[in-house]
Every structure is written in structure tokens, then in C-alpha cells.
C-alpha positions as CSV (number, residue, x, y, z in Angstrom):
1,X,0.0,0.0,0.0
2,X,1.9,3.2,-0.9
3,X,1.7,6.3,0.7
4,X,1.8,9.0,-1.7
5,X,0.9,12.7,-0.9
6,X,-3.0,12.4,-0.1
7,X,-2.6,9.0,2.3
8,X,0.4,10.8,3.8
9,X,-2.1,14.5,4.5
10,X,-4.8,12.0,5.5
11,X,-2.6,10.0,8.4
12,X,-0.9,13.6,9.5
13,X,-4.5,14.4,10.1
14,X,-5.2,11.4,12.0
15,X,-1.8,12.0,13.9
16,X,-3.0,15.2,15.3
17,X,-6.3,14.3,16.1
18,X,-5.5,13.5,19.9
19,X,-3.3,16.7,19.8
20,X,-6.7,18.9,19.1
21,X,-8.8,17.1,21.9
22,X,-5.8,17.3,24.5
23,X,-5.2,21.1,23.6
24,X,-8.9,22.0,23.5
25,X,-9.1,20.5,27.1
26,X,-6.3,22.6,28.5
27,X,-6.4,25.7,31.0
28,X,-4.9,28.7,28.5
29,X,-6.4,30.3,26.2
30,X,-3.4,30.2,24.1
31,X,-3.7,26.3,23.8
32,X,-6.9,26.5,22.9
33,X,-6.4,29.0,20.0
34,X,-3.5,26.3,18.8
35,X,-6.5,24.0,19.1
36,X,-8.3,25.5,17.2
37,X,-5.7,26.6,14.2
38,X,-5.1,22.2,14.1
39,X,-8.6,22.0,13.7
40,X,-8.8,24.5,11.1
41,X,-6.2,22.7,9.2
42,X,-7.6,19.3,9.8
43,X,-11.2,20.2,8.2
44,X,-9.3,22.1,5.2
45,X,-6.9,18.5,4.4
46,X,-10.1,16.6,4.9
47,X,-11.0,18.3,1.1
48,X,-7.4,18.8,0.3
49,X,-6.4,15.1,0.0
50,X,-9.6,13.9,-1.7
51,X,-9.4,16.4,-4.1
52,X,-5.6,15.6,-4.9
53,X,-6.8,11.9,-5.1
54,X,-9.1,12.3,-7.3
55,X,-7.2,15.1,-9.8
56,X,-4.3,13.5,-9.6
57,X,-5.5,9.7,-9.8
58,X,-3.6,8.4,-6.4
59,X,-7.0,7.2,-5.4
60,X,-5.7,3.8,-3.5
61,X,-7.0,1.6,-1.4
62,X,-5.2,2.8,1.7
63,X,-6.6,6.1,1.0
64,X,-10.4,4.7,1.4
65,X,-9.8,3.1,4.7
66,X,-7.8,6.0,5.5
67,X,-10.2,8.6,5.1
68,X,-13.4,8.4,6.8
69,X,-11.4,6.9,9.7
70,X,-9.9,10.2,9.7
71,X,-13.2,11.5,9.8
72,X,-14.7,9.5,12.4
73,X,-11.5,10.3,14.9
74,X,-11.3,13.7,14.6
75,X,-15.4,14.3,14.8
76,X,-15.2,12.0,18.2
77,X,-11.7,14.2,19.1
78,X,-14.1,17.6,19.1
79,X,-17.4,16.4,19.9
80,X,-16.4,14.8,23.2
81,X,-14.2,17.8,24.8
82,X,-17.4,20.1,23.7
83,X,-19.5,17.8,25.7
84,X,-17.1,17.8,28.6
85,X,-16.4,21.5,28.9
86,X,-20.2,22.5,28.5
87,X,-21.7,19.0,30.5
88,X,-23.3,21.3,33.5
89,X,-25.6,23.1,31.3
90,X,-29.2,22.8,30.0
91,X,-29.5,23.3,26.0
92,X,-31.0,26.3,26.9
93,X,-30.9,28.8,30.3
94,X,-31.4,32.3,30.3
95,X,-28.5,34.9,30.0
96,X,-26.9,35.9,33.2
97,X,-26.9,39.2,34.4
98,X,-23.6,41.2,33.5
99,X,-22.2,40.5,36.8
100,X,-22.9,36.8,37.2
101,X,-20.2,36.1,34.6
102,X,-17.4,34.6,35.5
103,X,-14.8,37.1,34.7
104,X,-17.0,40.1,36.3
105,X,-18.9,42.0,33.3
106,X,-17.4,40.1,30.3
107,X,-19.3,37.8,28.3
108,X,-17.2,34.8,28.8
109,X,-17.4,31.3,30.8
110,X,-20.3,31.0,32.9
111,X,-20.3,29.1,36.2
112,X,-21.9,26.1,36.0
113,X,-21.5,24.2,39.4
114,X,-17.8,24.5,40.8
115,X,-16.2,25.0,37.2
116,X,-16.5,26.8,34.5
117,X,-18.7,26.3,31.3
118,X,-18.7,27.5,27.5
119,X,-22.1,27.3,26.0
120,X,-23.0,29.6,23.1
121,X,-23.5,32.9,23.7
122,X,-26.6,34.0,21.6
123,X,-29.5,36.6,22.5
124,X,-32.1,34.2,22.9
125,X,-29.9,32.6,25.8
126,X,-27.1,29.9,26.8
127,X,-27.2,26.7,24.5
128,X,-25.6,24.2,25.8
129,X,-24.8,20.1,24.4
130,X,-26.7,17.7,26.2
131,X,-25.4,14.2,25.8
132,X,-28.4,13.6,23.7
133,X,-27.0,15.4,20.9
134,X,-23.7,13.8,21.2
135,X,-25.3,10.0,21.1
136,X,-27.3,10.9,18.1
137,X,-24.3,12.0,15.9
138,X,-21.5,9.6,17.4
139,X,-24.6,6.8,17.1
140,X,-25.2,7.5,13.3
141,X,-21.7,7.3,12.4
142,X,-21.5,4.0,14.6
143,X,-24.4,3.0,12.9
144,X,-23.6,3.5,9.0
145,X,-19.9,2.5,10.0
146,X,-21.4,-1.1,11.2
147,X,-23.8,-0.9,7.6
148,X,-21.3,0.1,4.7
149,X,-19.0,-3.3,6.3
150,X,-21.9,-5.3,6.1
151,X,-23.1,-3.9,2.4
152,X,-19.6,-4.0,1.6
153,X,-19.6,-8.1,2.6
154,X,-22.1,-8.6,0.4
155,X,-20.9,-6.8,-2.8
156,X,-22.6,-3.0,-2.2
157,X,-20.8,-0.2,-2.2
158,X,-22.4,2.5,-0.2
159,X,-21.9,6.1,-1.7
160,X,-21.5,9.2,0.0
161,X,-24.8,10.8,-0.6
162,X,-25.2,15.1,-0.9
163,X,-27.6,15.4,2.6
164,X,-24.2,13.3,4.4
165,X,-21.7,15.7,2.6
166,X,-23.7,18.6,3.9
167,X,-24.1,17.0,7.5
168,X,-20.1,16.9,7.3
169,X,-20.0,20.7,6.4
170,X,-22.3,21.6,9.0
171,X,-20.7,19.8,11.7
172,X,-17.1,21.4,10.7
173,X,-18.5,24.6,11.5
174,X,-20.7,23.8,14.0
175,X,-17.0,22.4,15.6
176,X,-15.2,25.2,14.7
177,X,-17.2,27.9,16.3
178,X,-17.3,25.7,19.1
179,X,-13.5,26.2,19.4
180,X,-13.2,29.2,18.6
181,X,-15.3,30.4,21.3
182,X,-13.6,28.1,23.9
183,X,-10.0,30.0,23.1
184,X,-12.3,33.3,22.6
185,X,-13.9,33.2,25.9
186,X,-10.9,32.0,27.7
187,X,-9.2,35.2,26.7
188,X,-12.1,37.2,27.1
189,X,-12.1,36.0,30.6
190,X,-8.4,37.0,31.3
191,X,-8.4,40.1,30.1
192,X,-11.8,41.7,30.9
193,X,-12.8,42.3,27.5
194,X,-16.1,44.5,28.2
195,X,-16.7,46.4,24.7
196,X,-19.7,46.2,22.9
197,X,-18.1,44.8,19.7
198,X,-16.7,41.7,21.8
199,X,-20.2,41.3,22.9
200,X,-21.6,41.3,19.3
201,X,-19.0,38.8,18.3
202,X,-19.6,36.5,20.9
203,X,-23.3,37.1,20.2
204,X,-22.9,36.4,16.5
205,X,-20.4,33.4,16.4
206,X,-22.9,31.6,19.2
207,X,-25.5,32.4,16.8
208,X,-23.5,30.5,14.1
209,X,-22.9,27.8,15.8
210,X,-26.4,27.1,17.3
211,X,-27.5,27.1,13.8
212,X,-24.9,24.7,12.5
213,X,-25.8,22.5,15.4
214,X,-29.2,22.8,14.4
215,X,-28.6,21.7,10.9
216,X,-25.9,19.5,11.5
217,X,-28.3,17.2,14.1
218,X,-31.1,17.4,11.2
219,X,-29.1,16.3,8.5
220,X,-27.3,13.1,10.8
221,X,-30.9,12.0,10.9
222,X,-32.4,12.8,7.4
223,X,-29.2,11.2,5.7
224,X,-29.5,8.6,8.0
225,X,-32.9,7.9,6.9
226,X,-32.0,8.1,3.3
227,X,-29.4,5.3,3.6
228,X,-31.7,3.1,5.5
229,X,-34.6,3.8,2.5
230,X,-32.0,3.0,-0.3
231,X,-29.9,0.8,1.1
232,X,-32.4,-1.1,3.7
233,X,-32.4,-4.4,1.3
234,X,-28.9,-5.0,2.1
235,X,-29.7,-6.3,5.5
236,X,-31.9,-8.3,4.5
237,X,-29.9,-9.2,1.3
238,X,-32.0,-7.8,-1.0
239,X,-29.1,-6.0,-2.7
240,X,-29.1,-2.4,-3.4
241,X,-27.5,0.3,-5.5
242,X,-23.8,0.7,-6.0
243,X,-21.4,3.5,-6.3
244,X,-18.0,5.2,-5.7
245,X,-17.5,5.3,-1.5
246,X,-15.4,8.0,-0.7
């Protein structure tokens, strides 16, 4: 199995997975921001070295079992630090007043308990991630993991459909304004940032990330309900259609 340019970006990705999740859990702010700069870059490769695959024709077979176990370890690298650093909260509270915020009148972690919390910011109130939401995306990917082996035993080829490819696009961002508001807030937090444009910000990037979460959750399920409706037969070897997997 050779290791040309795109299996080589896909197991540098893979190789900095755990460096995201351990970063993203740290103290600083600073480590965070690194955090989220590796994720950046993660999410940009994950297009990079398909594309190069495909233009280039080093699609291999090392490549396809490279990939979406790329994909699978770095979503389960971000979505379980979210949970962990924003466990103590409801999906939604009301916004604290100015001086209940953890670094005085910032908008910045919120106490949650004896520790410190980072839901979104937004001006309907504090969303948090409730395990549910964390066992519905890590389940579905579980899930169609456990079905494209057993399709693939039988001789189908599941295909990326376009509802999965925009789940994955949704979830990126819905990721990365997670981390960006976890180095964001951190820093916030240190240096009393009390402006009005800060508060804006952190108003607007919770906003974008509620909304990503929003469609991110609904496409996991819709996609997931797609495959089951085309590809259902399988299990019960009634064949199905076949295609390229990425």
C-alpha cells in the first residue's frame, strides 16, 4: 500500500487528532487558540487530499480506509471535549446578568457548578450540548460505520450521498465555532474584555454555531434515513445500489 501525498495529509490528520482534543481541554487560552488553528487545518486537508486523489489519480485503497477513519476520529476528538467542557448546562438557560459572569462584566465562561462552562453565547440565551445530541451524531456514524462493512460483505458499495456531505459541512463549522469560542472566551475571561463589539461577536459566532448544530443534528438523521430507504435491502440481502464510496 503506498503512501503518496493524499494517504500521507490523511494519516498527518489522524496524527493530530489526539493533539486537538488534549489542547482544547487545556487551561490557556493560548492552547486553545493552537487548538483550534489544528482543527482549522484538519477540516481544510479533509477536502485537500480527496481532491488531490481524485485530480491527480492516487486514489488507492489505503486512501479509502484512511479517510473516513480520519473522519470519524477527529469528529469523536471535538465532539467529546465540547461535551465535557459545557456538560453542566441545560440546551437552553437564560442569560446571566452582567455580573454573574465569571470574569466580572465580560461575556465569557459561565459558572456552572464549581467549574466553568462555555455554551454559546446567543441573544435568545445559553445553549448548551446535552449528551443527547452527542449520542445521536456519534450513534449515526456507529451505525452507517457497522452498515457500509456489512453492504460492503455482500458486494454494495455505499456512496457518499449530498444530505451526508452537507451534515459533514455543517458539523465542521458547528466544531469550529465551538473552538473558537472556547480559546475566545478564555481570553475574554483573562483580560476583561467588556466592549460592545466583543459582545456582538460572541453574540454572532454563538448564533453561528447554534444554527450549525441545528442543521448539523437534522441532516445526521435525514441522511441517516436516506441510507436506511436506499440501502435497507442489504440487510436483508436484497441487494441495493452501488457507487464510488469515498
Amino acid at each position: 500500500m503506498a503512501l503518496n501525498l493524499p494517504n500521507a495529509i490523511t494519516a498527518a490528520r489522524i496524527a493530530a487528532t489526539p493533539l486537538i482534543a488534549a489542547l482544547v481541554m487545556s487551561a490557556g487560552w493560548q492552547l486553545r487558540l493552537t487548538a483550534w488553528i489544528l482543527f482549522i487545518v484538519a477540516a481544510v486537508t479533509d477536502y485537500v487530499d480527496g481532491k488531490l486523489a481524485r485530480d491527480r489519480n492516487l486514489v488507492t485503497n489505503l486512501g479509502k480506509l484512511l479517510d473516513p477513519l480520519a473522519d470519524k476520529l477527529l469528529l469523536l476528538a471535538t465532539l467529546v471535549p465540547m461535551y465535557w467542557l459545557t456538560r453542566d448546562v441545560a440546551l437552553w438557560s437564560s442569560l446571566p446578568e452582567a455580573d454573574a459572569w465569571a470574569a466580572g462584566a465580560t461575556i465569557g465562561p459561565v459558572v456552572a457548578g464549581a467549574r466553568l462552562a462555555y455554551p454559546f453565547v446567543t441573544p435568545v440565551g445559553l445553549i448548551g450540548l446535552p449528551f443527547w445530541i452527542i449520542a445521536v451524531v456519534l450513534g449515526r456514524e456507529l451505525l452507517m460505520t457497522i452498515f457500509r462493512q456489512v453492504a460492503a460483505q455482500r458486494g454494495v458499495i455505499i456512496s457518499a450521498i449530498g444530505p451526508a456531505k452537507w451534515k459533514t459541512t455543517f458539523q465542521w463549522i458547528w466544531v469550529g465555532a465551538a473552538f473558537f469560542w472556547y480559546f475566545a472566551s478564555s481570553a475574554a475571561a483573562e483580560h476583561g474584555w467588556t466592549s460592545e463589539a466583543w459582545s456582538a461577536f460572541a453574540m454572532f459566532n454563538g448564533i453561528v454555531g447554534v444554527l450549525a448544530m441545528i442543521g448539523a443534528v437534522a441532516l445526521t438523521l435525514y441522511s441517516l434515513g436516506l441510507y436506511l430507504q436506499r440501502y435497507g435491502g442489504v440487510l436483508v440481502g436484497a441487494g441495493g445500489s452501488q457507487g464510488a464510496a469515498r
